[in-house]
NUVEX-778463 format. One line per field, with one value per residue (C-alpha): x, y, z; residue in one letter. Coordinates in steps of 0.2 Angstrom, whole numbers, plus 5000, padded with zeros to 4 digits. Each point is the difference from the previous one (the first is absolute). Last residue first. Layout:
<pts>
c1 = X_...
c2 = Y_...
c3 = Z_...
aa = A_...
</pts>
This chain:
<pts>
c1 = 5058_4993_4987_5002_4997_4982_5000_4983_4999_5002_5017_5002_5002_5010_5012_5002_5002_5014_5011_4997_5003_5017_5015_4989_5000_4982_4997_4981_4989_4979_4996_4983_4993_4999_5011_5017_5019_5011_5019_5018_5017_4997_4982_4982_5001_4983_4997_4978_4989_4981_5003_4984_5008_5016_5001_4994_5014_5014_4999_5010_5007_5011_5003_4986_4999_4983_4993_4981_4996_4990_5013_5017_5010_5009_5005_5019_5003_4990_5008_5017_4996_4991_5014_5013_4989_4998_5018_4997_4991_4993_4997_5009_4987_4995_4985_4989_4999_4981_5002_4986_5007_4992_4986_4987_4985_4990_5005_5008_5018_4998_4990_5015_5012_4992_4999_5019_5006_4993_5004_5020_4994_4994_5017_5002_4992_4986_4979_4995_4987_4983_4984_4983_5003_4988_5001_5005_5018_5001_5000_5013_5007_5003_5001_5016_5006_5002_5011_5010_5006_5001_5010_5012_5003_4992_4988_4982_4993_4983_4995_4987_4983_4990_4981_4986_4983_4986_4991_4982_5003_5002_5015_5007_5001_5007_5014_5002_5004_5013_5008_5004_5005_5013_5005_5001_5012_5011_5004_5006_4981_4989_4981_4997_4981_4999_4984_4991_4984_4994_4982_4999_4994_5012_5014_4995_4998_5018_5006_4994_5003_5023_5000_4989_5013_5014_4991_4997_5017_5004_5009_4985_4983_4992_5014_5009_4988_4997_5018_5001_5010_5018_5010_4989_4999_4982_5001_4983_5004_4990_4999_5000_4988_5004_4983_4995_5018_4997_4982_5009_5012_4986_4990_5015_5002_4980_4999_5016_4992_4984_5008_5012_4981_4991_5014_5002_4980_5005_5012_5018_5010_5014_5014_5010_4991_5013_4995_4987_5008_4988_5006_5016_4992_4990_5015_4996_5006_4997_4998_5001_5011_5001_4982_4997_5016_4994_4983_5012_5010_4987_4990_5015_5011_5008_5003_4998_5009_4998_4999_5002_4999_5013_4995_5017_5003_5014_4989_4986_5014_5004_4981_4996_5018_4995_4982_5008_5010_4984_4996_5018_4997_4984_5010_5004_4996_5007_5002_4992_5004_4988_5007_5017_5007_5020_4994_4989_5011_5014_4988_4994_5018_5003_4983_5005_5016_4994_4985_5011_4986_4994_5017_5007_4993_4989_4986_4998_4985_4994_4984_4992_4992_4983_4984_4992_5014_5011_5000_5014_5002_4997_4992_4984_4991_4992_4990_5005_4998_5014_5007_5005_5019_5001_4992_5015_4996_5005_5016_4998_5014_5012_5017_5012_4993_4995
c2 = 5019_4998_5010_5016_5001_5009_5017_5007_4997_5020_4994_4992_5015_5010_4988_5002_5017_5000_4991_5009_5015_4993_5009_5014_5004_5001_5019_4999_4985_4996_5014_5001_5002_4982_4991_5009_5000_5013_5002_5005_5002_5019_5005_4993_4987_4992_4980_4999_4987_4995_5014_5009_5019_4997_5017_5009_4991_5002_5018_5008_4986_4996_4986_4987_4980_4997_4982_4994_4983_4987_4990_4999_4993_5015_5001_4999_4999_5019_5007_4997_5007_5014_5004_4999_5011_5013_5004_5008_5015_5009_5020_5002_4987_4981_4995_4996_4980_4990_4981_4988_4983_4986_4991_5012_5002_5015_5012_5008_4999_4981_4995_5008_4992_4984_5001_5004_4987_4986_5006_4996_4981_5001_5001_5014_5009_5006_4997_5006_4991_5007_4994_5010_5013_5018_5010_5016_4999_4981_5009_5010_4988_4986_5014_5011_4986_4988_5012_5005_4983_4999_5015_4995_4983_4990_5001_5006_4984_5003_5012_4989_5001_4988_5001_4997_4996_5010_5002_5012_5007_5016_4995_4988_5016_5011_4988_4994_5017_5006_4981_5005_5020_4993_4987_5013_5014_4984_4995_4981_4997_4988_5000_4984_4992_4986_4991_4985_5007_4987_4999_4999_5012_5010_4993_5005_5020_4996_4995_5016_5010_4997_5006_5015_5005_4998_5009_5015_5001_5003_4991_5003_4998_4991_4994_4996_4990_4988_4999_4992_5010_4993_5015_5008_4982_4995_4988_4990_4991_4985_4990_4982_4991_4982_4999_5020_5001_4988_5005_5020_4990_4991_5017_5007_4994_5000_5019_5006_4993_5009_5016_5000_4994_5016_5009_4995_5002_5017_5005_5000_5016_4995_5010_4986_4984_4991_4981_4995_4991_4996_5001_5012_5015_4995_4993_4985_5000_4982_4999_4987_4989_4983_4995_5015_4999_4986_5012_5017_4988_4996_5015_5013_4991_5018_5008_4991_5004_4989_5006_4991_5002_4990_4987_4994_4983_4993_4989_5011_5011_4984_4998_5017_5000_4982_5010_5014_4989_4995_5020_4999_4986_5010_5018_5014_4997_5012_4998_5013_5001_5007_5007_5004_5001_4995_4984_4999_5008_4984_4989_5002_5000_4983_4995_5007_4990_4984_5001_5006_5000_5017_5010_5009_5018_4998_5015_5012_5006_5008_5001_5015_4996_4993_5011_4993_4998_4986_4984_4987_4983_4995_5014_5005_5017_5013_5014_5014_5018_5014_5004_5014_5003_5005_4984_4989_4981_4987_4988_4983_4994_5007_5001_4986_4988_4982
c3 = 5020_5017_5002_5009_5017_5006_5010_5003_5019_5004_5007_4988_4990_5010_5003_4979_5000_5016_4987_4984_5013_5009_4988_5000_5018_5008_5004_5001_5000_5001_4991_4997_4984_4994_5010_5000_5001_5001_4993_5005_4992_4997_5006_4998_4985_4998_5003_4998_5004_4994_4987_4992_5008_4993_4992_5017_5011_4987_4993_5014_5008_4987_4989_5000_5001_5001_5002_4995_5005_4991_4995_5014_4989_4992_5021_5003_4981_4996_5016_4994_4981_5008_5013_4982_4991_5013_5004_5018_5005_4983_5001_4986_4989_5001_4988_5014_5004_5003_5001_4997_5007_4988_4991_5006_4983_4993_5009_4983_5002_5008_4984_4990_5008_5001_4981_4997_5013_4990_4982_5003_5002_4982_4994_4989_4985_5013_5000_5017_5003_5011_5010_5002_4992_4998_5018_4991_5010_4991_4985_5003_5007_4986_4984_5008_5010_4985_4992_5016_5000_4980_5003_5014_4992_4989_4986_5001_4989_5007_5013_5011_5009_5002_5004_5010_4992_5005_4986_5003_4981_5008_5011_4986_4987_5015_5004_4985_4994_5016_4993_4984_5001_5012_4990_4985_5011_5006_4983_5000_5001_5009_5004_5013_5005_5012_4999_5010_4992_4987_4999_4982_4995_5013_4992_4984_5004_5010_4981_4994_5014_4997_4982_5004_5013_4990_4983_5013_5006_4982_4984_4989_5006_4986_4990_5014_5008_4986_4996_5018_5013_5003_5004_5013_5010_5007_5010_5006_5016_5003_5017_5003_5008_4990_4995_4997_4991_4989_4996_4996_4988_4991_4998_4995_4980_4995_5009_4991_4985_5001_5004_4984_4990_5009_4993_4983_5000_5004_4989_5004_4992_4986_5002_5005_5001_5013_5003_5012_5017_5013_5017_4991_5004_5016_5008_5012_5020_5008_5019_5010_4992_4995_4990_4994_4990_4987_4998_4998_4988_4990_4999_4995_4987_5003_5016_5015_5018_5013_5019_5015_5019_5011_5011_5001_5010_4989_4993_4996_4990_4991_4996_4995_4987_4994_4995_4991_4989_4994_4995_4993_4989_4996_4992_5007_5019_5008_5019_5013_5021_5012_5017_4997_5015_5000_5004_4984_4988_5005_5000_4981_4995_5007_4994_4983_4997_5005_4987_4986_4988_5004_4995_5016_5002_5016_5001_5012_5014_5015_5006_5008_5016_5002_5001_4985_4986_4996_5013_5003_5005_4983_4988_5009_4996_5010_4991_4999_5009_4993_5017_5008_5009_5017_5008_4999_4993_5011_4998_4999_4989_5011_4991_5007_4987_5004
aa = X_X_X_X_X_X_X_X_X_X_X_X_X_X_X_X_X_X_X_X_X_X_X_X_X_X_X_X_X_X_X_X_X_X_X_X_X_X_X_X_X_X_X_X_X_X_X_X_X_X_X_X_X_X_X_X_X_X_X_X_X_X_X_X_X_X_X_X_X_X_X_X_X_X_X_X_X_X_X_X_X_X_X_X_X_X_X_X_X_X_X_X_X_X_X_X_X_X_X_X_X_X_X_X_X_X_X_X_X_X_X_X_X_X_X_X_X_X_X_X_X_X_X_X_X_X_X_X_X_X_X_X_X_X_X_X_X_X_X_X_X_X_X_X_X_X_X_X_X_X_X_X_X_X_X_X_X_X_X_X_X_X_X_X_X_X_X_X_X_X_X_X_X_X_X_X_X_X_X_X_X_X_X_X_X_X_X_X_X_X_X_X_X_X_X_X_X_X_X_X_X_X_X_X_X_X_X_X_X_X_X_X_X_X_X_X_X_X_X_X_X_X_X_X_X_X_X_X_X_X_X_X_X_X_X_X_X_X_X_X_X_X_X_X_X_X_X_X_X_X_X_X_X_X_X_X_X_X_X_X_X_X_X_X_X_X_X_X_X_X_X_X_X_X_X_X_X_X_X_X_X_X_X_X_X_X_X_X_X_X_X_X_X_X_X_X_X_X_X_X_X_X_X_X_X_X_X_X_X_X_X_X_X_X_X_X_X_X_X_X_X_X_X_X_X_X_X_X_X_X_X_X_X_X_X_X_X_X_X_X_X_X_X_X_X_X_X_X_X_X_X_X_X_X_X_X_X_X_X_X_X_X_X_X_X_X_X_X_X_X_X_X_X_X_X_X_X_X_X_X_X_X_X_X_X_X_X_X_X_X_X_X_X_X_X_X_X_X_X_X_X_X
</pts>
């Protein structure tokens, strides 16, 4: 089991988009559950030994729901031997599959493994480009026809093995149909994704997870603030994923997937989150807990609160942070600040459980909250005299073993 708290409850200070709970494995999307984190194992499908391995490793370090392509239907078989290894190691980890093309058979074959399977409405049923050439409406009726005949055996797969549906929408792989219609618009993605929840919900199928992706942040933002709307007045309250695709790696694609994931998330739209990275997929982990910790919206670790550092600066401030942060960056849940000066520090560090604030040359205080518990403690013993504070007050807990 992971060392991040899998059980974490949702802050208050941030709204919520109402959804609907749904079940993938263990773990539940939507309702008033906390946002679920995500990624996605690169290791070719039909290396069964290989992906279990990888699929373990995401999962103790916290990933939450786990996806595997499945390109092609030795891959959706390959799929099953992955379930049942993991069973046989004692792994209950949520699974994914991902279906492109050759979409029916292999979302029906997946169904059977995984407990969610996430379909691609512009690829679901392929049409070939007709450039220039506008769809008619019987043309139309007959696209919508056949997307009804090729998912209505993937939705009765689903309904018998209880798996859930996610319908991902990808800005860069919208059917012709669409396109020519809508062009290449946030519009066009949302329509895309309603028609085949309008055939779900014929067919009584509601165990839905809906995702609008874009490598552009301003378009996936549009995207999902117009699903939003468009599902509120349409009475669907299906939760949805959010997701920068193909942001890159490093800083940028990190700051990237910020940009589109929080700000959305801020708005109270998302109701579980991947950050896509060029990368291993174990670097994604930290990035979305850290951006559910900025927001409130989940406690996985210590949240620590440091000023900038100016003149009026006691003591070197970024080597006290760094000594603070390994003495109690395990401490999740509580809110440390380490601060310069006592001029700014008290008021700016008003949220803080605890506070370590330089007083004079050489010497610090130490507070709980607004009251100052400390005064004149020698620098050299105020990581120290911090942590007796704290179990004194009973919150301490050890770190786990590594």
């Amino acid at each position: 089991m992971s060392s991040v708290d899998r059980n974490t409850s949702i802050a208050t200070a941030l709204p919520r988009r109402r959804t609907r709970p749904v079940r993938v494995g263990n773990v539940i999307i939507g309702g008033d559950h906390p946002v679920v984190v995500q990624s996605m194992i690169n290791v070719p499908t039909r290396n069964v030994a290989a992906c279990v391995d990888a699929i373990e490793r995401l999962y103790r370090a916290g990933c939450e729901i786990v996806r595997v392509t499945a390109p092609t239907m030795e891959g959706a078989r390959a799929i099953g031997e992955i379930r049942a290894l993991l069973k046989r190691r004692g792994l209950s980890v949520p699974l994914a599959a991902d279906v492109h093309h050759d979409g029916t058979r292999i979302a029906v074959e997946v169904a059977r493994h995984v407990d969610k399977v996430r379909i691609n409405p512009g690829l679901f049923v392929y049409r070939k480009r007709r450039t220039g050439i506008e769809y008619t409406e019987e043309e139309t009726r007959e696209h919508l026809e056949a997307i009804e005949r090729d998912l209505l055996p993937v939705l009765e797969a689903c309904r018998e093995s209880g798996a859930a549906l996610r319908i991902g929408v990808n800005h860069g792989s919208l059917s012709d149909r669409i396109l020519m219609s809508y062009g290449d618009t946030p519009e066009g993605m949302v329509e895309s994704a309603l028609e085949f929840v309008r055939l779900c919900e014929k067919h009584d199928f509601r165990e839905l997870v809906i995702s609008l992706k874009a490598s552009r942040v301003a378009v996936m933002i549009q995207a999902n603030r117009l699903l939003a709307r468009r599902m509120d007045a349409l009475g669907m309250d299906y939760p949805i994923h959010l997701g920068v695709t193909e942001a890159g790696d490093g800083d940028y694609a990190r700051i990237k997937s910020t940009a589109g994931i929080a700000t959305l998330l801020a708005e109270g739209i998302g109701d579980t989150i991947r950050v896509s990275l060029s990368e291993d997929p174990l670097e994604e982990i930290p990035v979305c807990y850290d951006i559910l910790q900025a927001l409130g919206l989940r406690r996985t670790k210590t949240e620590f609160i440091a000023c900038p550092s100016c003149g009026r600066t006691r003591f070197d401030l970024p080597t006290v942070l760094a000594q603070v942060k390994a003495a109690t960056g395990h401490l999740a849940g509580l809110n440390i600040a380490v601060m310069g000066c006592i001029v700014n520090g008290p008021g700016e560090m008003a949220d803080a459980d605890y506070g370590y604030v330089g007083r004079g040359r050489g010497v610090i205080a130490l507070y709980r909250g607004h009251e100052l518990v400390k005064t004149d403690v020698p620098e050299q013993d105020g990581v120290r005299e911090l942590v007796a504070l704290i179990k004194a007050d009973g919150r301490w807990v050890d770190p786990p073993a590594s």
